[in-house]
N, CA, C and O of each residue as an XYZ file, in Angstrom:
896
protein
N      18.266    161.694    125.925
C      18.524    160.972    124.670
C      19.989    161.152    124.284
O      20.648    160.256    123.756
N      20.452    162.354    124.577
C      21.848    162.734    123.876
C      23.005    161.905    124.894
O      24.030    161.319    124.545
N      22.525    162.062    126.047
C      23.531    160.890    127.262
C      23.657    159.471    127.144
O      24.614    158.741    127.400
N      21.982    159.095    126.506
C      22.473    157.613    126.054
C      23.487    157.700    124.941
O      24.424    156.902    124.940
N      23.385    158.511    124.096
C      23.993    158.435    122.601
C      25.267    158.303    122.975
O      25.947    157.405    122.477
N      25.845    159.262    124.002
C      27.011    159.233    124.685
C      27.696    157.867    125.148
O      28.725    157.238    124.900
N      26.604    157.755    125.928
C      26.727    156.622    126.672
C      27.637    155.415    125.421
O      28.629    154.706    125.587
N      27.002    155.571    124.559
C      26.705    153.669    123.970
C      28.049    154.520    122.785
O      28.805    153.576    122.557
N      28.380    155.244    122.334
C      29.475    155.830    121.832
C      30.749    155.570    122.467
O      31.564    154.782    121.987
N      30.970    156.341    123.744
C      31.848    155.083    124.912
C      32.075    153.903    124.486
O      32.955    153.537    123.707
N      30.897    153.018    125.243
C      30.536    151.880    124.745
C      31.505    151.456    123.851
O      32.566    150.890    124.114
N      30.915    151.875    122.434
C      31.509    151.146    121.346
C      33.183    151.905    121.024
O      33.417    151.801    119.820
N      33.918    152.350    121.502
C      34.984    153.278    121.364
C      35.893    152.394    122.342
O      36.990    152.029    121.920
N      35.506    152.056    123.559
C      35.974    151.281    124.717
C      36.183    150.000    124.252
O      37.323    149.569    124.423
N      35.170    149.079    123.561
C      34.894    147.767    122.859
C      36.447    147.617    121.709
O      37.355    146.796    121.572
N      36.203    148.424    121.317
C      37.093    148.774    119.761
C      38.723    148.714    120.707
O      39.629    147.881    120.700
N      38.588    149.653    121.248
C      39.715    149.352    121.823
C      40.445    148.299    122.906
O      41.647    148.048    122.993
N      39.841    148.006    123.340
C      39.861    146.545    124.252
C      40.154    145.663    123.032
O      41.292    145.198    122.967
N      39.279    145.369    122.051
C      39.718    144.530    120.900
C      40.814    144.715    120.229
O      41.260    143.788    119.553
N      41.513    146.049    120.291
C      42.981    146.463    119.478
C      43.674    145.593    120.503
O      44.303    144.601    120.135
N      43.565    145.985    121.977
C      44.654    145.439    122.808
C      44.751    144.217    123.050
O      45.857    143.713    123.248
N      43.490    143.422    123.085
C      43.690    142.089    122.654
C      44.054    141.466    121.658
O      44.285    140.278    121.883
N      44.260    141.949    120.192
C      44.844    141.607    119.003
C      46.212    141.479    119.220
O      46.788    140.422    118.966
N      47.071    142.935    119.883
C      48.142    143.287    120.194
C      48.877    142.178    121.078
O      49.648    141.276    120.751
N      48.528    142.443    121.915
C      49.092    141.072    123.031
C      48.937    139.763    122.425
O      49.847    138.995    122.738
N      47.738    139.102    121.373
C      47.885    137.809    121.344
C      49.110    137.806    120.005
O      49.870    136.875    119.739
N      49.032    138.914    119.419
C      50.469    138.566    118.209
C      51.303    139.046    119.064
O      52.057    139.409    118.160
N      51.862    139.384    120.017
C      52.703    139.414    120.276
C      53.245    138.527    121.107
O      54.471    138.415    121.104
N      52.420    137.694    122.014
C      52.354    135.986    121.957
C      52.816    135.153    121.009
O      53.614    134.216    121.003
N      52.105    135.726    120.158
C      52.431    134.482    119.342
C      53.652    134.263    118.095
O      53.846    133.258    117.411
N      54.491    135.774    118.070
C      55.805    135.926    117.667
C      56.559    135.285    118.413
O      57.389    134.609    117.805
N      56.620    135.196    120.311
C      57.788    134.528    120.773
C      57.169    133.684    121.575
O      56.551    134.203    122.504
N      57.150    132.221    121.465
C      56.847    131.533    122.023
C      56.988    131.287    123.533
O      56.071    130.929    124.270
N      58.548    131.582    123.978
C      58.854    131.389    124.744
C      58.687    132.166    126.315
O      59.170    131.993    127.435
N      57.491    133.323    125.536
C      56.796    133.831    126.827
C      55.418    133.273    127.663
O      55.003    133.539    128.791
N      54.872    132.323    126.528
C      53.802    131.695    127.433
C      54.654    130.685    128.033
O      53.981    130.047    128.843
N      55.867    130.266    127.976
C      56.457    129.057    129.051
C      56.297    129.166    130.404
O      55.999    130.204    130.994
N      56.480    128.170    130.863
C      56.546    128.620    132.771
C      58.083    128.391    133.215
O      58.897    127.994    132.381
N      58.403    128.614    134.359
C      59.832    128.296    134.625
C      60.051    126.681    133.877
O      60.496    126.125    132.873
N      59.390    126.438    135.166
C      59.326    124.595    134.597
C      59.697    124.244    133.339
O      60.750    123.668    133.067
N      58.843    124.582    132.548
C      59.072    124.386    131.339
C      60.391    125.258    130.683
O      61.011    124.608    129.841
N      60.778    126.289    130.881
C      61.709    126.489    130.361
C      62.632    125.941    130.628
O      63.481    125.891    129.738
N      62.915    125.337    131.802
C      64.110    124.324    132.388
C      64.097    123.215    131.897
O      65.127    122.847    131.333
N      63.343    122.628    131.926
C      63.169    121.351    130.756
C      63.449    121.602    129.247
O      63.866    120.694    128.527
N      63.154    123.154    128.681
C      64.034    123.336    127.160
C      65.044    123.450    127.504
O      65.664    122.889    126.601
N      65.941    123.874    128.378
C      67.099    124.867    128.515
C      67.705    122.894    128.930
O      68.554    122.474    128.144
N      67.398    122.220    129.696
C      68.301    120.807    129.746
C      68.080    120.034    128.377
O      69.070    119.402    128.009
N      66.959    119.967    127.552
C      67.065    119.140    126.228
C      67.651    119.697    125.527
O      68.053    118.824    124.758
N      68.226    121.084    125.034
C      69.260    121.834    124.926
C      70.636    121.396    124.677
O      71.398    121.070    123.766
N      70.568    121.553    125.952
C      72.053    121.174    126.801
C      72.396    119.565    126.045
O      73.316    119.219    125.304
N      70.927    118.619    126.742
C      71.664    117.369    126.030
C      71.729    116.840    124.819
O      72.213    115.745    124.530
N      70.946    118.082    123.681
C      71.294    117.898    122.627
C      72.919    118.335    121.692
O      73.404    118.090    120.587
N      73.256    119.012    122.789
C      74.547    119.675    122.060
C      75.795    119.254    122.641
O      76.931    119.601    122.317
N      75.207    117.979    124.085
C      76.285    117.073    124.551
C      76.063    115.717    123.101
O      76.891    114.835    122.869
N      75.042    115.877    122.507
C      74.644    114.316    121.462
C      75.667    114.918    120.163
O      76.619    114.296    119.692
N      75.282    116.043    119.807
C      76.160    116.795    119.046
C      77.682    116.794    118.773
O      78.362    116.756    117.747
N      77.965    116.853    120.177
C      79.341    116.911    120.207
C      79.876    115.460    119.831
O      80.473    115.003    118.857
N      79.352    114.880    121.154
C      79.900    113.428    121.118
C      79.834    112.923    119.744
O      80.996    112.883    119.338
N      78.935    112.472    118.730
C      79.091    112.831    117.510
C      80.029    113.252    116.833
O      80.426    112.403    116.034
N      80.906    114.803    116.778
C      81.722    115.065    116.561
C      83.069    114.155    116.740
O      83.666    113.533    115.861
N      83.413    114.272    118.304
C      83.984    113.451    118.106
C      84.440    112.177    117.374
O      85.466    111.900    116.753
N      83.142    111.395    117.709
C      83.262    109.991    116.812
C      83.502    110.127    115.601
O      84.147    109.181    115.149
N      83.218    111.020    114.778
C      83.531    111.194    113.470
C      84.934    111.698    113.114
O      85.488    111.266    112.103
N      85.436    112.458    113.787
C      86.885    112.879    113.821
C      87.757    111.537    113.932
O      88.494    111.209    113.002
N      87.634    110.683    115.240
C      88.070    109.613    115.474
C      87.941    108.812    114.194
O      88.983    108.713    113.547
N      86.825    108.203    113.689
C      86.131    107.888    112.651
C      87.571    108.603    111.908
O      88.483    107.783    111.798
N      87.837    109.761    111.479
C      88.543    109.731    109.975
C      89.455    109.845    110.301
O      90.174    109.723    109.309
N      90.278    110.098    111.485
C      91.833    110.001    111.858
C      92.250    108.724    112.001
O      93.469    108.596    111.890
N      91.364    107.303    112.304
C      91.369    105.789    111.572
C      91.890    106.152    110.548
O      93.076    106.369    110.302
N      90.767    106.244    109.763
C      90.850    106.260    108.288
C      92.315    106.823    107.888
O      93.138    106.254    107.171
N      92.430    107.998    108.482
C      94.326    108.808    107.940
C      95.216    107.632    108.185
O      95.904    107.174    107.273
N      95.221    107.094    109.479
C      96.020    106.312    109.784
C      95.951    105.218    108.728
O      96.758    105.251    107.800
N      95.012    104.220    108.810
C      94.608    103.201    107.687
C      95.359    103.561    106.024
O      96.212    102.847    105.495
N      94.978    104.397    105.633
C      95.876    104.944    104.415
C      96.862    104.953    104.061
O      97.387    104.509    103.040
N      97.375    105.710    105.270
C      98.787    106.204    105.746
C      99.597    104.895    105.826
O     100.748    105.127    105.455
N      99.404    103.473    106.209
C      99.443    102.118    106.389
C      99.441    101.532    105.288
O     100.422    100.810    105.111
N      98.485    101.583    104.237
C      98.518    101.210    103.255
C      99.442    101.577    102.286
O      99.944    100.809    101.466
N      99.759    103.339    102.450
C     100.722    103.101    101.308
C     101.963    102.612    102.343
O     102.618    101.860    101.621
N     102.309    102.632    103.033
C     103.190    102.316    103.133
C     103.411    100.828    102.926
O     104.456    100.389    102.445
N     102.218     99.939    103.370
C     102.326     98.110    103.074
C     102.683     98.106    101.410
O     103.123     97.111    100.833
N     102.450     99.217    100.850
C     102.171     98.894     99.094
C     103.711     99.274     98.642
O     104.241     98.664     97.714
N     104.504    100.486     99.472
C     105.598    100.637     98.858
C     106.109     99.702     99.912
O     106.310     98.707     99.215
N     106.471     99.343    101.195
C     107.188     97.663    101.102
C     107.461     96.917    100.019
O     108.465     96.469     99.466
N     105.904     96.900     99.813
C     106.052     96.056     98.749
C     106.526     95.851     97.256
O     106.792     94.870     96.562
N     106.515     96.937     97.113
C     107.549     97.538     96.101
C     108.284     97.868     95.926
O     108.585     98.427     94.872
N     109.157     97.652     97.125
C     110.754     97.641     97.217
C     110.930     96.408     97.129
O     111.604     95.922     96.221
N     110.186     95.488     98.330
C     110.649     94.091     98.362
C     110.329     93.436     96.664
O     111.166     92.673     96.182
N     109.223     93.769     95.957
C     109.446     93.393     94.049
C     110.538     93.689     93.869
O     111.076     92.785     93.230
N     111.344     94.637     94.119
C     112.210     95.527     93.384
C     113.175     94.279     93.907
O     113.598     93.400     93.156
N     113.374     94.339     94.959
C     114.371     93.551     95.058
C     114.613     92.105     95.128
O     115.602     91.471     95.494
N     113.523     91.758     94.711
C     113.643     89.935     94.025
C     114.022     90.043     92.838
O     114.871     89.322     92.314
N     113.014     91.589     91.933
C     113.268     91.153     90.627
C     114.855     91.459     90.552
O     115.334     90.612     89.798
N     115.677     92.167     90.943
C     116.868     92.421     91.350
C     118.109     91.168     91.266
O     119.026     90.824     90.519
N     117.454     90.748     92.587
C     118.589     89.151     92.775
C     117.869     88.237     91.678
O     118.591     87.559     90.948
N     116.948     88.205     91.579
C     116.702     86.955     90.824
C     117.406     87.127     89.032
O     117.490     86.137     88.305
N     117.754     88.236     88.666
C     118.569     88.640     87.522
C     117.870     89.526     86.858
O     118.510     90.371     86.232
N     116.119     89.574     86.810
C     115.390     89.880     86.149
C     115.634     91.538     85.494
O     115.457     91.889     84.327
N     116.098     92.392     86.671
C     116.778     94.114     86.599
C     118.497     93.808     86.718
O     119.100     92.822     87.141
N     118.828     94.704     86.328
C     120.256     95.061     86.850
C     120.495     95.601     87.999
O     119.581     96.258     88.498
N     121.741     95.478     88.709
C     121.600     95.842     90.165
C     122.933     96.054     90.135
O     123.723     95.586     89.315
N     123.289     97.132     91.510
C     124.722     98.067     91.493
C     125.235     97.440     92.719
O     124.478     96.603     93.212
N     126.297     97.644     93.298
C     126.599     97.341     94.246
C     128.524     96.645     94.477
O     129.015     95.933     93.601
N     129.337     97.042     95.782
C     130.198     96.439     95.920
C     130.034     95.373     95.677
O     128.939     94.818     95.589
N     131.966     94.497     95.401
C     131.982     93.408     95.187
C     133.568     93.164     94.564
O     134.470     93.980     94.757
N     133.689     92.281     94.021
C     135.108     91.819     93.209
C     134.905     91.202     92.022
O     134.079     90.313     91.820
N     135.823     91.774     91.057
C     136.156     91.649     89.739
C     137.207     90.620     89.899
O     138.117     90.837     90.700
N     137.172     89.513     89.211
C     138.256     88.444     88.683
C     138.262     88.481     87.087
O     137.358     88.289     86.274
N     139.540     88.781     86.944
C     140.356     89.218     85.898
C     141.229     87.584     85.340
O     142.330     87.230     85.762
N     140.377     86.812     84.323
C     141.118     85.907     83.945
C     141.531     85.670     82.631
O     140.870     85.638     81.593
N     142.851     85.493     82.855
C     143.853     84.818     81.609
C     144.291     83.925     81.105
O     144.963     83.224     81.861
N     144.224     83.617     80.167
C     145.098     82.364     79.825
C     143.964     81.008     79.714
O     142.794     81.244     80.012
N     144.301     79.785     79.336
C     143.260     78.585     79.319
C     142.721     78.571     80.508
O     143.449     78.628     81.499
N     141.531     78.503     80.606
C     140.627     78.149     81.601
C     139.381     77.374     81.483
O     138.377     77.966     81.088
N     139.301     75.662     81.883
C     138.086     75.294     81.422
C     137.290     75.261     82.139
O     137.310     75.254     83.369
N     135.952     75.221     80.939
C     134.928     75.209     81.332
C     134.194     74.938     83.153
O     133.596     75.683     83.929
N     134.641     73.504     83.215
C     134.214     73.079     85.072
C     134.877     73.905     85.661
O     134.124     74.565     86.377
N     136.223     74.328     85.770
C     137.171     75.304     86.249
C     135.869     76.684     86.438
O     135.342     76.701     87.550
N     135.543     77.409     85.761
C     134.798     78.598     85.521
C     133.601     78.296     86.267
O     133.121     79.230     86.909
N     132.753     76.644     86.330
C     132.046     76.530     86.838
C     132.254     76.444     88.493
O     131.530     76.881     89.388
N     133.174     75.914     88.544
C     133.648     75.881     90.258
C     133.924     76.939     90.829
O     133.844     77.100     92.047
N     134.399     78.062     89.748
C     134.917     79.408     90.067
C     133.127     79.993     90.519
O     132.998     80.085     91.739
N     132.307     80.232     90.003
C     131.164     80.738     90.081
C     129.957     79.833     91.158
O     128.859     80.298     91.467
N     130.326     78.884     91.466
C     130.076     78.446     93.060
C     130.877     78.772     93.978
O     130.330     79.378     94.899
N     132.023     78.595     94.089
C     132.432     79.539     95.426
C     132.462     80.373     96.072
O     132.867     80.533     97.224
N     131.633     81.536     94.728
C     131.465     83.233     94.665
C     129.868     82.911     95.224
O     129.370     83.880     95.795
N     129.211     81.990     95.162
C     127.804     81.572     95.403
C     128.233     81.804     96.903
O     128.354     82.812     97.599
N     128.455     80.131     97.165
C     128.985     80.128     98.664
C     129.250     80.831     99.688
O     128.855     80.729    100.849
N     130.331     81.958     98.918
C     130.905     83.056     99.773
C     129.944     84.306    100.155
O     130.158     85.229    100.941
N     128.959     84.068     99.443
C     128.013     84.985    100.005
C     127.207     85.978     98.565
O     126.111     86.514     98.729
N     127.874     86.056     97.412
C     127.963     86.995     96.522
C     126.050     87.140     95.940
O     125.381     86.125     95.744
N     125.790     87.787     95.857
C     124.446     88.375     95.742
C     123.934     88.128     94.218
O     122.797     87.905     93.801
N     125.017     88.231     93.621
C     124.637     88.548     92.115
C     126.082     88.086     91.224
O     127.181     88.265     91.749
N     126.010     87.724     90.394
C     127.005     87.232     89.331
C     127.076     87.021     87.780
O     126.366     86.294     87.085
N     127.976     87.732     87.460
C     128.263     88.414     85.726
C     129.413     87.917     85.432
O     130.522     88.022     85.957
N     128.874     87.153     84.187
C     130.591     86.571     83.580
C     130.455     87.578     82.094
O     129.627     87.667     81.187
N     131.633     88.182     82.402
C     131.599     89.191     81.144
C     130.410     90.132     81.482
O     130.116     90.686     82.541
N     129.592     90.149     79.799
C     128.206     90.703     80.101
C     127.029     90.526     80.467
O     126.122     91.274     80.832
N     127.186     89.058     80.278
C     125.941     87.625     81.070
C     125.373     87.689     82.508
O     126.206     87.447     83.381
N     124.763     87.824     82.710
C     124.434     87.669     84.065
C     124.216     86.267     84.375
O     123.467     85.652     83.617
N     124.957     85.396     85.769
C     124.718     84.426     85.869
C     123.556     84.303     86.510
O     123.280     85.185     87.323
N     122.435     82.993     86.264
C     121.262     82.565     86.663
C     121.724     81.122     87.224
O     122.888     80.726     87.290
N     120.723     80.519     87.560
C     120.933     78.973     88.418
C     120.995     78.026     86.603
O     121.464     76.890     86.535
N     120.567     78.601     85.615
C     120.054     77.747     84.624
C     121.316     77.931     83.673
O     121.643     77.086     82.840
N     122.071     79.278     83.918
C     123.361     79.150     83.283
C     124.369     78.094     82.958
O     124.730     77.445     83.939
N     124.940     77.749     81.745
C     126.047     76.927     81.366
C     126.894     77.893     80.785
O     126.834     78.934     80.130
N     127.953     76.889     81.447
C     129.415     77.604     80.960
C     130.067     76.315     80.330
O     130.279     75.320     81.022
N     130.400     76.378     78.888
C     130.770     75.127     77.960
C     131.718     75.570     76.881
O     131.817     76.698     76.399
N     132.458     74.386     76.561
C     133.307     74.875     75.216
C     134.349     74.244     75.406
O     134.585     73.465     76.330
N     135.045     74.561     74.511
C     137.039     74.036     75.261
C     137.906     75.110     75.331
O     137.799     76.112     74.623
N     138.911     74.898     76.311
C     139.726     76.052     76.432
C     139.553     77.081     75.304
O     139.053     76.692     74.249
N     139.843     78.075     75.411
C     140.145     78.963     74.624
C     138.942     79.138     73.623
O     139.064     79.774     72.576
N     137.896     78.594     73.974
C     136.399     78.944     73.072
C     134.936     78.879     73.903
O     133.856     78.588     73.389
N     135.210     79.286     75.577
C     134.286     79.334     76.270
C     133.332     79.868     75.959
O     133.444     81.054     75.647
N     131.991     79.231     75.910
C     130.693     80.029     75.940
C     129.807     80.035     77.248
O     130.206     79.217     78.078
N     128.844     80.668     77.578
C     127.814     81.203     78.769
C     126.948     81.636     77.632
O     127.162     82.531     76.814
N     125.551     80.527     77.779
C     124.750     81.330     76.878
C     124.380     81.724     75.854
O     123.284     82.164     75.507
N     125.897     81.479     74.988
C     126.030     81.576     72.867
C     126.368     82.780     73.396
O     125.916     83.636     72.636
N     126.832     83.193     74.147
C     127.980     84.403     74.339
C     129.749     83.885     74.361
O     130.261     83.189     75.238
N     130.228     84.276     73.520
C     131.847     83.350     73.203
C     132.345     84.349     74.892
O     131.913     85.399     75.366
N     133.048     83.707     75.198
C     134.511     84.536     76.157
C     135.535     84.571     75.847
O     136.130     83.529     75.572
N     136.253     86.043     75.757
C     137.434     85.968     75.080
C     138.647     86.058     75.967
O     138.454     85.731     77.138
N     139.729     86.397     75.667
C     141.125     86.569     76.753
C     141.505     87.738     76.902
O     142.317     88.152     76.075
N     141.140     88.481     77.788
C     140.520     87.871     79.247
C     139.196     87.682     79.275
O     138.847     87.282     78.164
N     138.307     87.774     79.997
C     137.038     87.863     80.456
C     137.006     88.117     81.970
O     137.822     87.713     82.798
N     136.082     88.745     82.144
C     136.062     89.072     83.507
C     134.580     88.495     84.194
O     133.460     88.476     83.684
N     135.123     87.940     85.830
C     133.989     87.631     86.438
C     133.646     88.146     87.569
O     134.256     87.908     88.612
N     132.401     89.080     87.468
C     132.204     89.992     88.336
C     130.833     89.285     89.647
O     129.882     88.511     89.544
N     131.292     89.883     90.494
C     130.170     89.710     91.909
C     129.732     90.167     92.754
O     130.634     89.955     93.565
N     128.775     90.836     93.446
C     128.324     91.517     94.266
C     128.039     91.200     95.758
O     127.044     90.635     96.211
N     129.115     91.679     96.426
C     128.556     90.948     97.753
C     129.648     91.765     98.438
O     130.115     92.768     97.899
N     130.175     91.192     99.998
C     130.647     91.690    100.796
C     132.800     91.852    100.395
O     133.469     90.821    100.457
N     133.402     93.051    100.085
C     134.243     92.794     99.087
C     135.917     91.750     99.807
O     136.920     91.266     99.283
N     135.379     91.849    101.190
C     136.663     91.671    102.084
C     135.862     90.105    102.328
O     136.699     89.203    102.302
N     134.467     89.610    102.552
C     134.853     88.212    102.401
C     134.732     87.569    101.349
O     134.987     86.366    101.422
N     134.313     88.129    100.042
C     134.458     87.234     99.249
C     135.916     87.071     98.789
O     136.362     85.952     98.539
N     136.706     88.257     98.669
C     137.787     88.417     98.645
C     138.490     86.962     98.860
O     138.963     86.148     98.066
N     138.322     86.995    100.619
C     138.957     86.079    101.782
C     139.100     84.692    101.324
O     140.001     83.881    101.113
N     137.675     84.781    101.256
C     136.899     83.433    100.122
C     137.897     82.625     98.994
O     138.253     81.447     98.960
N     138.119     83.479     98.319
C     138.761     83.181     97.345
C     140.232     82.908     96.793
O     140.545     82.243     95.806
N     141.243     83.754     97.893
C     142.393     83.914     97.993
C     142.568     82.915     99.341
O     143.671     82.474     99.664
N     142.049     82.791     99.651
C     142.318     81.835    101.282
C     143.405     80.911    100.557
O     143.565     80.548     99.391
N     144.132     80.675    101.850
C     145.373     79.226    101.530
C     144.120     77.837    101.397
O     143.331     77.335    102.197
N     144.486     77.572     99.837
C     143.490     75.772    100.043
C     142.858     76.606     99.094
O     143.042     76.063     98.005
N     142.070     77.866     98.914
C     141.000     78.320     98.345
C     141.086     77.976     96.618
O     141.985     77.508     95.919
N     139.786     78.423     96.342
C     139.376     78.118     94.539
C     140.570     78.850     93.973
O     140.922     78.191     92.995
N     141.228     79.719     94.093
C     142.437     80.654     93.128
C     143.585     79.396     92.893
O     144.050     78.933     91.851
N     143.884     78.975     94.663
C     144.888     78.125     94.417
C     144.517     76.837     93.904
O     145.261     76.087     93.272
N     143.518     76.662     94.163
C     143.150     74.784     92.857
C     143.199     75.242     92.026
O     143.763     74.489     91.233
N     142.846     76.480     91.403
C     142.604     76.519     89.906
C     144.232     76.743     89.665
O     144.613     76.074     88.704
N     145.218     77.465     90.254
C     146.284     77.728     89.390
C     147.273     75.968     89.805
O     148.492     75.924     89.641
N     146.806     75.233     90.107
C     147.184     73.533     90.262
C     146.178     72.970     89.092
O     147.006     72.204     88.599
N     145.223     72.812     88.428
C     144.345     72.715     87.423
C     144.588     72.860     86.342
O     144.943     72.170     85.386
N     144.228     74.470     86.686
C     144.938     74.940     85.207
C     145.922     76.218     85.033
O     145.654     77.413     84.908
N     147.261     75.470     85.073
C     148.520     76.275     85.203
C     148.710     77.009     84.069
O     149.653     77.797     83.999
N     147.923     76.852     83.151
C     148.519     78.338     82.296
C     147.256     79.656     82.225
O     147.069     80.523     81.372
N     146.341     79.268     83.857
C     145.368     80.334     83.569
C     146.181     81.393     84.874
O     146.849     80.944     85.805
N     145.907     82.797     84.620
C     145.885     83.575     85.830
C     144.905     84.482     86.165
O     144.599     85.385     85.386
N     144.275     84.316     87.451
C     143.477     84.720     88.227
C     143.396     86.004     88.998
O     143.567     85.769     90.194
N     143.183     87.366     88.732
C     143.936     88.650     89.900
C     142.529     88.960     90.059
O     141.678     89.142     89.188
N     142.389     89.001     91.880
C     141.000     89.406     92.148
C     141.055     90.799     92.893
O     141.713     90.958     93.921
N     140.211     91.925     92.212
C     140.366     93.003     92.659
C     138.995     93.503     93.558
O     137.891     93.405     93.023
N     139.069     93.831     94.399
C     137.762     94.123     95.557
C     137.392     95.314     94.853
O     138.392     96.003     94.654
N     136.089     95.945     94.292
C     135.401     97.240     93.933
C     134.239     97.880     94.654
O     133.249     97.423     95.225
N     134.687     99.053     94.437
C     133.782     99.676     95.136
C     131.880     99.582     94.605
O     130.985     99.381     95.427
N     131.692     99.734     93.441
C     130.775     99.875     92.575
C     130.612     98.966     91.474
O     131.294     99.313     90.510
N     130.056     98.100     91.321
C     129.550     97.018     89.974
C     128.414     97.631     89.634
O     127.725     98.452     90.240
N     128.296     97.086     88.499
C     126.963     97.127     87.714
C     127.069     95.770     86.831
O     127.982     95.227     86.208
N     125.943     95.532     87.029
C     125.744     94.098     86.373
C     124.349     94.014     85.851
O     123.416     94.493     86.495
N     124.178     93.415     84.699
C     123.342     93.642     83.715
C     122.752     92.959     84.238
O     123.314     92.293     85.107
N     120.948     92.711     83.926
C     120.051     91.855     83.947
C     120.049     90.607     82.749
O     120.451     90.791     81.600
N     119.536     89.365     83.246
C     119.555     88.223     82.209
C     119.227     88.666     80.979
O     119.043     89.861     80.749
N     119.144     87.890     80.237
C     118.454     87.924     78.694
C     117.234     86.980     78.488
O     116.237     86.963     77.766
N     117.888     86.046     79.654
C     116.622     84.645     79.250
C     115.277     84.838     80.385
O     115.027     85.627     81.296
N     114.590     83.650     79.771
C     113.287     83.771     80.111
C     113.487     82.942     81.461
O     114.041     81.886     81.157
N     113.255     83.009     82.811
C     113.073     83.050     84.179
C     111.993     82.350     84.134
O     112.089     81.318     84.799
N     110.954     82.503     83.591
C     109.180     81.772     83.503
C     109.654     80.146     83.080
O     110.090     79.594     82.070
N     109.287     79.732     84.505
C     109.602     77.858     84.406
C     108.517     77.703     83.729
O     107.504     78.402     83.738
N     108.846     76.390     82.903
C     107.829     76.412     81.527
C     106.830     74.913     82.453
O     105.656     74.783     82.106
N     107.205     74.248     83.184
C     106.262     73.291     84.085
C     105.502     73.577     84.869
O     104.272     73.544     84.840
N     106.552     74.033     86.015
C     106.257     74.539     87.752
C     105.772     75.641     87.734
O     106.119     76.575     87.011
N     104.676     75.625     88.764
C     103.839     77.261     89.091
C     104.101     77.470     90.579
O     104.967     76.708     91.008
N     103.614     78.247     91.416
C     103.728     79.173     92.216
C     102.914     78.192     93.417
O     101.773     78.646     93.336
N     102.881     77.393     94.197
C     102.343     77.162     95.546
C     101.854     78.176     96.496
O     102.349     78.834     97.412
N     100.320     78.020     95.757
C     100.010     79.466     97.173
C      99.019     79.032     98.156
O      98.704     79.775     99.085
């Protein structure tokens, strides 16, 4: 009786423990997966792996590419925007709208000088190349008149007195040339009008004021 008791004590001691070691091993299965794999199968994770972190990359890339466009693109833009804001700058510039600096020649005149005289004087300075043009403090425009009689010239309901000076911006050795040439506007005008005198001095630096008047054609619009 006492040997069976034995017996089946075993038994259940052996049972118990067989059941610990099977608990043991299946959690410990089932913490790392990657021991029930077979080769096979691990080679097949170990390449989807691989070609997930070639999808990854490539990715990367494209997106880098993707925003170094973009830098560039920007980088393009401001620059199309400040073009363009030089090239404003410099219509509103010539067109009279700002004041603008620049070489050129001062004519220093004395004495009677009429009106068409002053006007012929300020086309030849056109002609010759001159960028910009100031009688006195006026800035000349295309819409400018120069009127009056000797000795009571106006530009504008601006009087001119003796002297007045007519200033221009452009290249200082040809407008110069321009002007003093044998035949040139200095010498008609002092055959014209002999009691005016004319001394044209080449400068390094002008400044010439912007218009006063309104530029906005009150008809014509913009053809776009």
């Amino acid at each position: 009786m006492n040997r069976r008791r034995n017996q089946l004590s075993l038994a259940i001691v052996a049972f118990l423990l067989g059941a610990l070691v099977i608990i043991q091993l299946r959690s410990q299965a089932a913490g790392n997966g990657l021991d029930t794999l077979t080769t096979t199968e691990l080679t097949v994770l170990v390449g989807n792996l691989n070609t997930r972190n070639d999808q990854l990359r490539a990715e990367v890339a494209t997106t880098q590419a993707e925003l170094a466009a973009l830098q560039a693109s920007d980088a393009r833009g401001e620059t199309s925007i400040g073009q363009l804001q030089v090239d404003l700058a410099r219509v509103r510039a010539w067109t009279g709208l700002d004041p603008v600096i620049g070489p050129g020649v001062r004519i220093t005149v004395t004495g009677g000088l009429h009106a068409g005289s002053v006007r012929d004087l300020v086309n030849e300075l056109r002609n010759a190349g001159a960028e910009a043009i100031a009688v006195d403090d006026v800035r000349v425009e295309p819409n400018s008149i120069v009127d009056g009689p000797v000795g009571g010239l106006l530009i504008e309901s601006t009087h001119l007195g003796d002297p007045f000076e007519v200033s221009a911006i452009g290249n200082p050795n040809s407008l110069t040339g321009s002007l003093t040439r044998a035949g040139g506007i200095i010498a008609q005008l002092a055959a014209t009008d002999p009691t005016a005198q004319l001394i044209v001095t080449p400068v390094d630096i002008l400044r010439l004021p912007a218009t006063i008047q309104n530029l906005v054609p009150a008809h014509g619009k913009p053809r776009l």
